[in-house]
Jmol script that loads the backbone (N, CA, C; Angstrom):
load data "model"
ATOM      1  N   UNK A   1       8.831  -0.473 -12.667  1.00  0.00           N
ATOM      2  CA  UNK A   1       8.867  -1.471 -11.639  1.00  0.00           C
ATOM      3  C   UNK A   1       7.820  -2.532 -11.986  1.00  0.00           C
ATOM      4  N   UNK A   2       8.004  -3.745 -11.820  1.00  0.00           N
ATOM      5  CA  UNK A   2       6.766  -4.969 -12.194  1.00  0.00           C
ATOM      6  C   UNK A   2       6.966  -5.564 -10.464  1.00  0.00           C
ATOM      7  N   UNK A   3       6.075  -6.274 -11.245  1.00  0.00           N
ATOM      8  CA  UNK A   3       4.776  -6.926 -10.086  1.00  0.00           C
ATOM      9  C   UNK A   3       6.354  -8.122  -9.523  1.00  0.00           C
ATOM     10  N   UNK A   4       7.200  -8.826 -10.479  1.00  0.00           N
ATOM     11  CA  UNK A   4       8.166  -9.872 -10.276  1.00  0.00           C
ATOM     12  C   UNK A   4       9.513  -8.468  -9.595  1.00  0.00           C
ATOM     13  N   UNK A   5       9.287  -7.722  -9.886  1.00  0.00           N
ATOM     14  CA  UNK A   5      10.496  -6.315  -8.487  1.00  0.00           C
ATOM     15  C   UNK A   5      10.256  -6.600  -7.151  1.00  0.00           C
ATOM     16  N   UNK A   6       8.581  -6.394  -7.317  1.00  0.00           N
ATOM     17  CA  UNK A   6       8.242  -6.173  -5.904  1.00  0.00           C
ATOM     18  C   UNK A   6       8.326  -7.311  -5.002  1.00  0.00           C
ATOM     19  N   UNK A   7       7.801  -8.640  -5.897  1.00  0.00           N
ATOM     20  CA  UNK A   7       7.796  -9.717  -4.846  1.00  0.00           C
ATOM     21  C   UNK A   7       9.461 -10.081  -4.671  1.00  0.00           C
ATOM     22  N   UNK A   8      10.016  -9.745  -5.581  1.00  0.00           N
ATOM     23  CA  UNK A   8      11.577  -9.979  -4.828  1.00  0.00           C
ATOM     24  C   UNK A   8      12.010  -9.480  -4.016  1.00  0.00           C
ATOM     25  N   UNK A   9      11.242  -8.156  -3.806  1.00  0.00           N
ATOM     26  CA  UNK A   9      11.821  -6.874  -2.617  1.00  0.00           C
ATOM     27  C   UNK A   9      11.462  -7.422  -1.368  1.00  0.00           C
ATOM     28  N   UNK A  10      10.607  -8.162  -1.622  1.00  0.00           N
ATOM     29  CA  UNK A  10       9.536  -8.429  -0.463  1.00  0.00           C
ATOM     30  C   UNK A  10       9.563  -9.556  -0.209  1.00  0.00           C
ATOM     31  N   UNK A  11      10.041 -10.672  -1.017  1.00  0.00           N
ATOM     32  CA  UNK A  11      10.693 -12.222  -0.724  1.00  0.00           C
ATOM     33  C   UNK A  11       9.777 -12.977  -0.360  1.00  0.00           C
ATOM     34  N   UNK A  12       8.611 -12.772  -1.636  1.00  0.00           N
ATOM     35  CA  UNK A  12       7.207 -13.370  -1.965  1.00  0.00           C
ATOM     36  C   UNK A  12       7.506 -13.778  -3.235  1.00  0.00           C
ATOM     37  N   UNK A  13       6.338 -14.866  -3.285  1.00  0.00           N
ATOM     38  CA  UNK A  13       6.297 -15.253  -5.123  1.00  0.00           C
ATOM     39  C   UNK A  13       5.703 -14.246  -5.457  1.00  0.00           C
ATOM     40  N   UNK A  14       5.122 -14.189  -6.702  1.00  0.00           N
ATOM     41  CA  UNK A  14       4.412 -13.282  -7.715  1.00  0.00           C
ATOM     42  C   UNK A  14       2.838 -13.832  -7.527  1.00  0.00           C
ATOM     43  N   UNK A  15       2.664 -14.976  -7.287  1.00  0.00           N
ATOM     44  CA  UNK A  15       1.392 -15.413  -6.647  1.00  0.00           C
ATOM     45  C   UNK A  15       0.713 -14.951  -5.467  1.00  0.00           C
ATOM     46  N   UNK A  16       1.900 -14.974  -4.798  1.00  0.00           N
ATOM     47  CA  UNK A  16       1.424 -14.433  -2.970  1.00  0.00           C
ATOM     48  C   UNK A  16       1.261 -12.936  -3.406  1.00  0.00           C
ATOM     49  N   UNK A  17       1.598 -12.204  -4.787  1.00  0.00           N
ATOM     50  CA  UNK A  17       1.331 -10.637  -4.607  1.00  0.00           C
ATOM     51  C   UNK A  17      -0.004 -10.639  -5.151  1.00  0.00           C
ATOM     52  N   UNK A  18      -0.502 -11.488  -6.352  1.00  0.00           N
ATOM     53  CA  UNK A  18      -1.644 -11.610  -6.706  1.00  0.00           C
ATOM     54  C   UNK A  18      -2.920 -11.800  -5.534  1.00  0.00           C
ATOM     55  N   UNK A  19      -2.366 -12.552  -4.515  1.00  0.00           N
ATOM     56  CA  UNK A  19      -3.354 -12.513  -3.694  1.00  0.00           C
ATOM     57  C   UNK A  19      -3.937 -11.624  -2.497  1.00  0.00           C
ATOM     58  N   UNK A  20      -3.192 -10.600  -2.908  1.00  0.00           N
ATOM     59  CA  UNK A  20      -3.346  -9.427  -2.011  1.00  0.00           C
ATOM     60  C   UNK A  20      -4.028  -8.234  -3.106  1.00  0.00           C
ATOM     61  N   UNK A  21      -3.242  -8.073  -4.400  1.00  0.00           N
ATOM     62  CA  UNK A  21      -3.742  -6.845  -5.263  1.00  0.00           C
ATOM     63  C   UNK A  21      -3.711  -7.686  -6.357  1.00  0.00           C
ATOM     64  N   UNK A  22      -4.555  -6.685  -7.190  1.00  0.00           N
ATOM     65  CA  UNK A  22      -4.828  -7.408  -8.464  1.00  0.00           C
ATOM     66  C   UNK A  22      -3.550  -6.870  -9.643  1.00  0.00           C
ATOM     67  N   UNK A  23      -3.293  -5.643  -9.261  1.00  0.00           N
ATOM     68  CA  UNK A  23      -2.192  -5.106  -9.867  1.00  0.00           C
ATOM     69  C   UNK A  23      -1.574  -4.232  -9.191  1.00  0.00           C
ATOM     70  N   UNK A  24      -0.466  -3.493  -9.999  1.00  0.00           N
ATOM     71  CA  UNK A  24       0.725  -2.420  -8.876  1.00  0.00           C
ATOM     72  C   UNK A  24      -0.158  -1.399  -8.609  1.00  0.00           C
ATOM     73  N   UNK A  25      -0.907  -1.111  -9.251  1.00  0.00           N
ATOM     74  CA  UNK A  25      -2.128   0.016  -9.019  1.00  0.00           C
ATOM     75  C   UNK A  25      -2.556   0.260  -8.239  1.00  0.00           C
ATOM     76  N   UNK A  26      -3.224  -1.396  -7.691  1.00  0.00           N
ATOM     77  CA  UNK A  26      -3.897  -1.220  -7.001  1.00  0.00           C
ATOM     78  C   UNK A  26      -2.887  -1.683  -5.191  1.00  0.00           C
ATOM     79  N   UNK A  27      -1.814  -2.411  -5.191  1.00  0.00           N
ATOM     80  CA  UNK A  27      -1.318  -1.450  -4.450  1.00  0.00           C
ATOM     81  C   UNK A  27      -0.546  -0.153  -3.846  1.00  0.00           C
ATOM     82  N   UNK A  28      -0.578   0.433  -5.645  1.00  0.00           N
ATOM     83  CA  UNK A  28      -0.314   1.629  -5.220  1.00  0.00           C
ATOM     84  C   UNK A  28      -1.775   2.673  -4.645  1.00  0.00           C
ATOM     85  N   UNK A  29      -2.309   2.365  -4.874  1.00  0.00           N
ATOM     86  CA  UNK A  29      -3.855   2.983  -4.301  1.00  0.00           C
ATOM     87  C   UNK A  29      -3.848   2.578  -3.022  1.00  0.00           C
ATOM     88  N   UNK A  30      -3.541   1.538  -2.495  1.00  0.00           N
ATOM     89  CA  UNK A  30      -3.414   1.196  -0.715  1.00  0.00           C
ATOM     90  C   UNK A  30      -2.295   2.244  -0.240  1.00  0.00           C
ATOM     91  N   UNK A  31      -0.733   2.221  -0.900  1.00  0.00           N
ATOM     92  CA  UNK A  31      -0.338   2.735  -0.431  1.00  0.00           C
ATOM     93  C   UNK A  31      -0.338   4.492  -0.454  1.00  0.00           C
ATOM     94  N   UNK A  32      -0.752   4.598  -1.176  1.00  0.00           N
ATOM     95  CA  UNK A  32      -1.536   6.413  -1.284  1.00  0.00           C
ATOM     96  C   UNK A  32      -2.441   6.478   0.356  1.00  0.00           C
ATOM     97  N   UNK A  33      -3.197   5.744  -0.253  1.00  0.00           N
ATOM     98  CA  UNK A  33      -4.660   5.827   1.018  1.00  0.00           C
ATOM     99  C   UNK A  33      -3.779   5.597   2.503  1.00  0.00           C
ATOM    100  N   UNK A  34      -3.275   4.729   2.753  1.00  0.00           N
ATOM    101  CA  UNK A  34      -2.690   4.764   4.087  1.00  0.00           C
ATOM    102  C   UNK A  34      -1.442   5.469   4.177  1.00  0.00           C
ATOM    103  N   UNK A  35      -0.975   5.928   3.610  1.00  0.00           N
ATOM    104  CA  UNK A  35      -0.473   7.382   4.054  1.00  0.00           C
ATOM    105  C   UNK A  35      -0.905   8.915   4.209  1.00  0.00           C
ATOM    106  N   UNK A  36      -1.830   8.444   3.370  1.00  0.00           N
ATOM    107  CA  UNK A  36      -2.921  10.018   3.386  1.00  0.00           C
ATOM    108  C   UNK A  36      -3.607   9.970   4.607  1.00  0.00           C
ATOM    109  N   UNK A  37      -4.138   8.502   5.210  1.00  0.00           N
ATOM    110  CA  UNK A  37      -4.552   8.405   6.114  1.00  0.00           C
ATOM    111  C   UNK A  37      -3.894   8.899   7.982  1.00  0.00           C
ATOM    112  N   UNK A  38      -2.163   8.314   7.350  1.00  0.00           N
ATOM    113  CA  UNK A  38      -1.555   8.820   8.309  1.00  0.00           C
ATOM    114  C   UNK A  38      -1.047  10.142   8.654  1.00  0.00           C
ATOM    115  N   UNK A  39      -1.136  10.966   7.490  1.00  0.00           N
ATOM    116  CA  UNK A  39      -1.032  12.464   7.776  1.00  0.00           C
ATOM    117  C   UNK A  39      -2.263  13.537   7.953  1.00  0.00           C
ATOM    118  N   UNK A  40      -2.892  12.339   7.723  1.00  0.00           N
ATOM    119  CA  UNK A  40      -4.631  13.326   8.400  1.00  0.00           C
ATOM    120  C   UNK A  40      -4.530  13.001   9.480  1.00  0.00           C
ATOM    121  N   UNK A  41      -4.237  11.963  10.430  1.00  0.00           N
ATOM    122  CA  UNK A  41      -4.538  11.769  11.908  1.00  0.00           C
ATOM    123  C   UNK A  41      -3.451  12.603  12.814  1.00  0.00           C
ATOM    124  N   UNK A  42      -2.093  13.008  12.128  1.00  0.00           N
ATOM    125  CA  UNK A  42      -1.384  14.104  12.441  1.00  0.00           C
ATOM    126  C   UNK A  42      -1.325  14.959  12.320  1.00  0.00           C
ATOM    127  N   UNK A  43      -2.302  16.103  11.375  1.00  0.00           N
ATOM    128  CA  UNK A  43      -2.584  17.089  11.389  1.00  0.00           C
ATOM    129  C   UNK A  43      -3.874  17.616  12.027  1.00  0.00           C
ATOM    130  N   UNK A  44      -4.740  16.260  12.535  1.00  0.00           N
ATOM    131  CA  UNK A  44      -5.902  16.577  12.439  1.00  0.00           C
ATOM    132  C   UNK A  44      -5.341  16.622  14.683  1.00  0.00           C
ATOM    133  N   UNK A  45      -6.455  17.741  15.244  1.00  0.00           N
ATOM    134  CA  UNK A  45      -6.315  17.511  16.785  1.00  0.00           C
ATOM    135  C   UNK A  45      -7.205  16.249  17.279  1.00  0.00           C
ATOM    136  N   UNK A  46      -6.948  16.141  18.074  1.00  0.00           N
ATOM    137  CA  UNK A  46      -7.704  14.789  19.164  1.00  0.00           C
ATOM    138  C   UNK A  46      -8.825  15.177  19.218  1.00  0.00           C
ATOM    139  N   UNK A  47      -9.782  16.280  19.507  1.00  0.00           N
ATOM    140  CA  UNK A  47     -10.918  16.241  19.454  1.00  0.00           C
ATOM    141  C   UNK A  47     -11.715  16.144  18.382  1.00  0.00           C
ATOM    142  N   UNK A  48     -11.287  16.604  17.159  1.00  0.00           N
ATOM    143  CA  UNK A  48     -12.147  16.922  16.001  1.00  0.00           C
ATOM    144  C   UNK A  48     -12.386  15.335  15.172  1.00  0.00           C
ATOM    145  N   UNK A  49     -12.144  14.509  15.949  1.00  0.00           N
ATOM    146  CA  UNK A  49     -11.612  12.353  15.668  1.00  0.00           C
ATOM    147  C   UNK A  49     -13.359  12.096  15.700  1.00  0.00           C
TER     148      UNK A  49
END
end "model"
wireframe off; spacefill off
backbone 0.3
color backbone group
């Protein structure tokens, strides 16, 4: 997959993706982290927050 996939998926230039991540890496590292994030706040109970 390249960086010119995604902004088509997403119906951005390749510029507007540059200005968010520097590479697919690195938003694949966002999207790791905020999903890891979202299955810790569902496994985790309300008090232990």
């Amino acid at each position: 997959m390249t960086i010119r996939d995604i902004a088509n998926r997403a119906n951005v230039n390749r510029g507007t993706f540059y200005a968010h991540y520097l590479d697919t890496c690195a938003l694949l590292d966002e999207l790791i982290y905020e999903q890891f994030q979202t299955l810790l706040k569902k496994s985790l109970s309300p008090e232990s927050h």
